[in-house]
N, C-alpha and C positions, 0 to 999 in steps of 0.2 A: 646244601643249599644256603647254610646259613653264611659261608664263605663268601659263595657269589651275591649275597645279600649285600653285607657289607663295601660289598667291592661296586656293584649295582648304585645303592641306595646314599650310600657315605663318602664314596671315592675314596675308600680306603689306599695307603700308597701299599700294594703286597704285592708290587714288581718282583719282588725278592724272592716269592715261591714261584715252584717251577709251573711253568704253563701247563702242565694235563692239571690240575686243581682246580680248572677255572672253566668254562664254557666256553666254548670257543663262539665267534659273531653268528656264524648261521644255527645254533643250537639257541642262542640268546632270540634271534630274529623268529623262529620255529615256533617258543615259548611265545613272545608277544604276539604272533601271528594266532595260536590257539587262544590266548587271551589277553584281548586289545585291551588298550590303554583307553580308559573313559575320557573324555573332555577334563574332567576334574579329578584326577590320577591321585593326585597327592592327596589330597582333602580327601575321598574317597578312601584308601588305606589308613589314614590316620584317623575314620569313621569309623572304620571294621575295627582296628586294632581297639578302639573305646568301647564298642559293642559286647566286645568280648571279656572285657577285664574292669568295666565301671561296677559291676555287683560285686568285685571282691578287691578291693584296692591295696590292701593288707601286702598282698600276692609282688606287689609293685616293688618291692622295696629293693634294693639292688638292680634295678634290671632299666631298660629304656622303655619300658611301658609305661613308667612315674609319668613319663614326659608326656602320655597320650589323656593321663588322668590332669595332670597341670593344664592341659591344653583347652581338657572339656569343662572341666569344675573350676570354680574362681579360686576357692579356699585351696586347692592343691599346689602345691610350691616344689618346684625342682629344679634340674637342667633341663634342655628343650631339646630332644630330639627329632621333634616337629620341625624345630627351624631348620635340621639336618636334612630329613627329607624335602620340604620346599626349599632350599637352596640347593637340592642337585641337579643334576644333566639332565634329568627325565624331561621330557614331554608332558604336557598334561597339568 
């Protein structure tokens, strides 16, 4: 899942692996059909993802969660993978 993440959320370029790695569109559509996309998609994931990791920030350090801790707390400083996700193809 973390592949089709990346590839979902980032527009990663990984043309280069072969297509069974990947979801094919009515397996992606299936997902979003089981669970729809809120009005406020993006903000909403970058809420959960803060929910989940502001009581231990320590945890952050190497990984794209920093981004969701920069985004919520003033004092948190990093890269912004927040801007990743609001800047993708998603809906919402």
């Amino acid at each position: 899942m973390t592949l089709e993440e990346h590839y979902e959320l980032r527009g990663d370029p990984l043309r280069h692996l072969p297509a069974e790695v990947f979801l094919d569109q009515r397996e992606r559509d299936a997902i979003v059909q089981a669970y729809p996309r809120t009005p406020h998609f993006k903000e909403d994931i970058i809420q959960t993802l803060y929910d989940g990791i502001r009581h231990k920030p320590d945890t952050t350090f190497g990984n794209v969660k920093a981004d969701v801790l920069a985004d919520k707390e003033r004092d948190f400083k990093r890269g912004n993978f927040c801007a990743v996700i609001r800047g993708s193809a998603w809906r919402g």
